[in-house]
Every structure is written in structure tokens, then in C-alpha cells.
N, C-alpha and C positions, 0 to 999 in steps of 0.2 A: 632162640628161645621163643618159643608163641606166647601170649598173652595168658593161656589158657594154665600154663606152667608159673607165673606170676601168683606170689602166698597171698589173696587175700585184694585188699586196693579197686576193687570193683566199680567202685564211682568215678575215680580217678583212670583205671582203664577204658573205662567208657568214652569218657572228656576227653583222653588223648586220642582215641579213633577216632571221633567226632572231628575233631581241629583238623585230623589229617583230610577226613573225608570232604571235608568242607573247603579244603585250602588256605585253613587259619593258622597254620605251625609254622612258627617265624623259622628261620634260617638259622638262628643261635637262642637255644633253649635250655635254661640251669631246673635241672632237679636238684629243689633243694632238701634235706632229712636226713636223720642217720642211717648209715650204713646198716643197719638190722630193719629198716622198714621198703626195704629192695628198690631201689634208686635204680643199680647196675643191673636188676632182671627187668627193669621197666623200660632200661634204656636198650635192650637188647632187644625186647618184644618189641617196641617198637619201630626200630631200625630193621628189624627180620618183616614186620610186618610195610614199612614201607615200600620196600624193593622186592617182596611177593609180588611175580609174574601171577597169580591164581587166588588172590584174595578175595576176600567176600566182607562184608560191612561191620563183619566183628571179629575176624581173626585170620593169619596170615594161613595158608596152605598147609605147610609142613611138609611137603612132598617134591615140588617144584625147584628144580638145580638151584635157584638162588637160595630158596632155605634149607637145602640139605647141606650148602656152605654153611649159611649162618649158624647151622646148631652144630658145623665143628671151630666155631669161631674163622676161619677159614676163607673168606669171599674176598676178593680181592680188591671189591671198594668200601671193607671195613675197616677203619683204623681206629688204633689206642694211641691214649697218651694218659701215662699212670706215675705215681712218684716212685725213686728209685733210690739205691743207696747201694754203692760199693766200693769194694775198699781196689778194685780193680781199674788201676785208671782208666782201662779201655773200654769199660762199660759205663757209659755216660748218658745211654740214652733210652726211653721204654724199646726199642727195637732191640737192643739187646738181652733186654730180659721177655720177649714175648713167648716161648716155650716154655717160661716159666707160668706166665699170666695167663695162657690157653690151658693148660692145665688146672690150673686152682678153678678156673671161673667155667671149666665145662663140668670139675666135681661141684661146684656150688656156686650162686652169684650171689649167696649172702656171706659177705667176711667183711672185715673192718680190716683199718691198716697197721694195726699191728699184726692183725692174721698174715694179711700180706708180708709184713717185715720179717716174720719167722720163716714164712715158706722160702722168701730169698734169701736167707741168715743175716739179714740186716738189722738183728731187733735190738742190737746198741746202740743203733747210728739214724740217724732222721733225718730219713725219706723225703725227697724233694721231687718235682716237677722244674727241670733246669732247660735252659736258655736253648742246650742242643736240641733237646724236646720239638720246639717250638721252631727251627729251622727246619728239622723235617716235617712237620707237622704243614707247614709251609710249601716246602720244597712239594709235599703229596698233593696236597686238595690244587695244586696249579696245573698240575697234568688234569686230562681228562679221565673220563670212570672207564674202567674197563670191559665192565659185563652189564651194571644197572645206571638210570641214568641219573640215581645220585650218589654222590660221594660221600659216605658217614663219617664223621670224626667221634669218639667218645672221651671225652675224658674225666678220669674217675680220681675222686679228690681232686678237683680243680682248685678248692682253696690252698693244697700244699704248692701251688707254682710260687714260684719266686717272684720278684718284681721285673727281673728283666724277661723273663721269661714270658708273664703277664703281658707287659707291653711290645710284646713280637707280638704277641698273639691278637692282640686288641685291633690291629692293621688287619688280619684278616678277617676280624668277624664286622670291623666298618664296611670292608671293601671285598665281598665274599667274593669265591668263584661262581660260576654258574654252576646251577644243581648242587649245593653242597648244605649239608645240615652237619649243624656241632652240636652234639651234647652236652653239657657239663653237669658234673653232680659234684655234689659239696654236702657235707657237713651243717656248716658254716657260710653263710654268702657275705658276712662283712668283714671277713679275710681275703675275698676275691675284691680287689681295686675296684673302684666307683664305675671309670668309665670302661668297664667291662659289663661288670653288672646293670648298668643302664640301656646296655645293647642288645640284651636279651632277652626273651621270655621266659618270665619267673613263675615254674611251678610247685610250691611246698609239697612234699608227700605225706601225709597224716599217718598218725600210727596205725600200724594192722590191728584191723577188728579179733578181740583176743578168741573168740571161738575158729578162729583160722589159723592162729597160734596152738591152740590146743591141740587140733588134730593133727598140726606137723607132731608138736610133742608127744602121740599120743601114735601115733605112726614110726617114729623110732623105737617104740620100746615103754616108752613112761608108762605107767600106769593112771592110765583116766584121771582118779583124783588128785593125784599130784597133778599132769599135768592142766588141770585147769586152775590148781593154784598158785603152778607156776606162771600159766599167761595171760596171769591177773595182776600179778608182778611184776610183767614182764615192761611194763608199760609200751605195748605195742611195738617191742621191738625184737623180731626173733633172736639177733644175736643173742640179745643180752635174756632171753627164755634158754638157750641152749645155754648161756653160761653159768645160768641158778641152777639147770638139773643137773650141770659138769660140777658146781661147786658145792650142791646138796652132796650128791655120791662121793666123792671126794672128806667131804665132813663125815659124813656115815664111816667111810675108811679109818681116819685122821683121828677119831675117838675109840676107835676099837685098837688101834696101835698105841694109843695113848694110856689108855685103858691097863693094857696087858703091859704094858712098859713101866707105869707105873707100879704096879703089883709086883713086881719083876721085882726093880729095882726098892721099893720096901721089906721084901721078904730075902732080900741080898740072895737068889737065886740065880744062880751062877749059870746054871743050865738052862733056864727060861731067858736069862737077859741071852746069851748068846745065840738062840734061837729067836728071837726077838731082833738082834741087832743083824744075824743074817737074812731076816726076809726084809728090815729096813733100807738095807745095803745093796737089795739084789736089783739087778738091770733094770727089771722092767719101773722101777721108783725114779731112777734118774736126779740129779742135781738138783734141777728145778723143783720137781715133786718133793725130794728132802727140805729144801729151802722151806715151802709152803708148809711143811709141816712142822718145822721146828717154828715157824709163826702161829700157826694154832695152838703149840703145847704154850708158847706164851702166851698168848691170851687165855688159855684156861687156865695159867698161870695165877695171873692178873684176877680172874675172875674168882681165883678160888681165896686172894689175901683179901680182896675187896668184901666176898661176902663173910670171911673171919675173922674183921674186924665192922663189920658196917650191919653183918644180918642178908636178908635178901633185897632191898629197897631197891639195888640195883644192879641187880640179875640182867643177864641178856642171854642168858641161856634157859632152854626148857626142856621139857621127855625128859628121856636114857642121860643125856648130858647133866643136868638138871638135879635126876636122882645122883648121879654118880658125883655129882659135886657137894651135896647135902655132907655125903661120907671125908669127900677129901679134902674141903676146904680145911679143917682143924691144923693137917700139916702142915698148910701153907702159914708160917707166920713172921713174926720179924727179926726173927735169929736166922732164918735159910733165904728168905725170900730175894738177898738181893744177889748173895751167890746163885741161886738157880736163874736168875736173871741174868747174868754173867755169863755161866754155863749156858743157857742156849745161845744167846747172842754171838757169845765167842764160835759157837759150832756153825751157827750160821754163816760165820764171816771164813771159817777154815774151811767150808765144803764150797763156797762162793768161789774160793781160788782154789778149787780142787784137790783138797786135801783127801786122802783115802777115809772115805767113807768109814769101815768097820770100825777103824782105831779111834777116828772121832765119836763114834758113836759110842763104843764100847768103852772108852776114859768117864766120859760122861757120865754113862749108868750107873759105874764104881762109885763117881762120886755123891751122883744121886743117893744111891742105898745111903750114905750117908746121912745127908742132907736132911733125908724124908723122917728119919730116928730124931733128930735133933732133941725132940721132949721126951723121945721112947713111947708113945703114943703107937697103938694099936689099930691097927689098918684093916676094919672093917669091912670084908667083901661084898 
């Protein structure tokens, strides 16, 4: 990755050519920030940019054998060390999940570690940096480099290392080998051990300047004003930008289902709920996506008994949502309200153990129609 491929960080890019250029860039260097403010593409451009045979004063070739390795992650004096989790005794260390890791980070090198724990199906189990890690880690940077003549280490999440893991590691960043630079990025740096952290040079990354935000958002697809009012939000951090426009569109979804589910199920339409509960049901929604949506109909749940007995004082919803709850708050009241509380919870917890979809859904609806009559009150479109 060049420098030039880095979202945004212009000043901070600068400072870290400088250090190189000048021969200021210690041996053991913590980037510290969240993972959506690009730690891991700073740490890539600048490892690609160190070992450029054909660099110039602000950015690394691109062409030159050593970075047509670096941009397939590939070079054979770059190492990782990342946290890992599996339920596979024999996989114990980042070397055996690197096909995995080359992958994710040549589609993108902004993901956090939950992105990471799903791409390796580890997203129920927490991801360590463990002891074996840190033996190979060891066991590498002791040989000599094989093509440049330094040795990179990166490792990403350093604050998820363990403690014994921590202290292998701390031996070699006192007592380095010759030519050898470590990266570390974190989160967090006072979850990495004291005397780790005192051995390094400690660079904060600041949030991305949001019009650099924008036009990534606005480069996928967003439309302009949104995305500038998502990466005003975003607070400098693109994950968490990509994951307001994933959970806008999402919501936009989430109430149109809601919408027609509800009408459905007031007007005891047999043939709209089950046309209804078949696109609910179908592949491309998936568990999870059910999951998250039987947690919005309870919060418009919530929101519709809150303002039917309280007014609007505490509205957290606006627009389309907004109008559409003016009408339906009336049926939410405190003869159904704790049953349909019930009802979705319980639906939540049977599709969590993979309960068949249709029939949870469709019991539900039945007893929705119900529910939503309770006064015999008239369902205003």
C-alpha cells in the first residue's frame, strides 16, 4: 500500500516520512487510534515505503519488486502478528490463519476485530494474540531478511496479546535484532503492559478530516448529502461512517417491513401476512438480519406505548417513522403491550437457536391480528 492510498492523515503522513527520512523512526513504534482511523494502511505504507528500492521524499515507487510484493502482502521480510480464535486445536497461531488475513486486508485495511472475528467465524469467541504468536515472532526477526535489509514485524491489535505473550515479546523489542522495525497498533495502549509501552515510540492517529470521509462515502454510492451528514457523525472514523450508512439503509428496510407487517396483521390479511412473512423468511435476510429486526419492531414497540401514554416529549424518532407512529401509537396500550413484548422476545430467542423461520414468524402474525384489535380501534393508513 503507498501512502497515496492512505483515507485522509496528511499531516501525520508527512511526520512519518520525515522520521524515516531523517533517521528518527525508533526500532518499536505503537500506532495508537481506532481501527476506522487507518492504523493498519499507515502501517503498510509505511513498511512498503521503507524497503522501496526507488523511493523519492514522499512516497514509495509502486513498481519496484519489493512493492509489487508489498501490495500482494507477500514479501518475504513482512510479518504479521494478529489475534486469533479457534475452536481448532491446531490452529494456534497468526501463521495459520494468514490466507485468511491476506485476503481481508488486500479487500480493505479498514476493519475492526469483530470484522475480523466474522471473516474467521470466530464471532462468539475472543480473539487473542497468544504465547505461540510471540515464539514465532521470535524464532523470524532472528534469522536474517531475505530480500530488504529490514525485517518488518506488524502487529495489529497488540493490546489483545495476553500477558505471557506480552512478556516474550518485551525481550525482543529491549534487545532487537539488527535491521528490524515492529509496528504495533492498538486501540487502547493501556492494555499493552507498561514496560512494553515505555519501549516504544508512541504515535496517536487523529480522527480523519470528515471531507475525506465524505468522498470515500460518496464514492461508494451515497448520495452527497447524506454522505456528508454521515461523516459529520462519523466522528472521524470511517468504520464507524460505513456503519451509519449500513444501519440508515437497513432502518429504511426495517420500517417498510414493519410497516406492511403491521397493516397485515391489523387487517388479519391472510394473504398479505404470508406474503409478508415469505420475503421475511427468504435467504438473502438470514438469522442475523431477522434477529436485528425483531429489535427495531421493539423499539417502535416501546416507542409507540411511550408516546400513548406520555404524548411526544420523548420521541426519538422523526420523518416517515414519525408520521407512521402519530397513527399507530393508539394500539399500543397496556392490555397488549406486554404480550407483544413477549411475542417478539420469545421470536428472537427461537430464531437465535434456529428455529424455522416461516412458522415463527407466521404464529406470531396470527397472534398479532389479535393483539393490535384489542380496543377494536381502527387502523388508519
Amino acid at each position: 500500500m503507498q501512502f497515496n492510498e492512505v483515507i485522509g492523515q496528511e499531516e501525520l503522513k508527512a511526520q512519518l516520512i520525515q522520521m524515516i527520512n531523517s533517521n528518527r523512526l525508533a526500532h518499536a513504534i505503537m500506532l495508537e487510534g481506532k481501527y476506522g482511523r487507518g492504523g493498519l494502511a499507515l502501517a503498510l505504507a509505511l513498511a512498503q515505503y521503507i524497503q522501496c528500492s526507488d523511493r523519492n521524499d514522499k512516497e514509495s515507487c509502486g513498481k519496484c519488486p519489493s512493492c509489487l510484493k508489498f501490495q500482494k502482502l507477500a514479501h518475504p521480510d513482512l510479518h504479521f502478528s494478529f489475534p486469533i480464535s479457534s475452536s481448532d486445536s491446531s490452529k494456534n497461531s497468526s501463521e495459520d490463519f494468514l490466507v485468511q488475513w491476506r485476503e481481508l486486508v488486500c479487500e480493505t485495511a479498514y476493519f475492526d476485530l469483530m470484522r475480523w472475528n466474522e471473516f474467521i467465524g470466530s464471532e462468539k469467541k475472543q480473539s487473542l494474540i497468544k504465547v505461540e504468536d510471540s515464539k514465532q515472532i521470535i524464532k523470524k526477526l532472528s534469522l536474517k531478511s531475505f530480500e530488504a535489509k529490514y525485517k518488518i514485524l506488524i502487529i495489529w491489535a497488540a493490546d489483545k496479546m495476553n500477558i505471557e505473550a506480552a512478556n516474550r515479546l518485551l525481550k525482543m523489542i529491549e534487545e532487537p535484532s539488527e535491521n528490524t522495525l515492529i509496528i504495533l497498533l492498538c486501540e487502547n495502549e493501556e492494555q499493552i503492559i507498561e514496560t512494553i509501552r515505555s519501549r516504544t515510540q508512541i504515535v496517536r492517529i487523529p480522527p480523519i478530516e470528515s471531507k475525506f470521509i465524505e468522498a470515500e462515502l460518496t464514492k461508494s454510492g451515497i448520495e452527497q448529502e447524506k454522505s456528508k451528514q454521515l461523516s459529520e457523525q462519523s466522528e472521524g472514523d470511517l468504520i464507524k461512517a460505513f456503519g451509519l450508512a449500513q444501519k440508515r439503509e437497513e432502518d429504511e428496510l426495517f420500517f417498510r417491513l414493519f410497516t406492511e407487517w403491521m397493516r397485515a396483521c391489523y387487517e388479519a390479511n391472510v394473504e398479505r401476512i404470508y406474503k409478508w412473512v415469505e420475503e421475511v423468511s427468504s435467504a438473502s435476510y438470514g438469522r442475523e438480519k431477522q434477529k436485528r429486526f425483531l429489535v427495531y419492531a421493539l423499539d417502535m414497540m416501546r416507542e409507540g406505548i411511550l408516546r400513548n401514554y406520555s404524548g411526544n416529549d420523548l420521541q426519538t424518532y422523526f420523518g416517515s417513522e414519525d408520521a407512521f407512529l402519530k397513527k399507530f401509537s393508539p394500539f399500543i396500550i397496556a392490555e397488549n403491550i406486554i404480550e407483544i413484548n413477549e411475542l417478539l422476545n420469545t421470536a428472537h430467542y427461537h430464531i437465535e437457536r434456529n428455529a424455522y423461520g416461516k412458522i415463527v414468524f407466521m404464529d406470531m402474525s396470527m397472534q398479532f391480528a389479535n393483539l393490535l384489535r384489542a380496543k377494536k380501534r381502527k387502523f388508519v393508513s
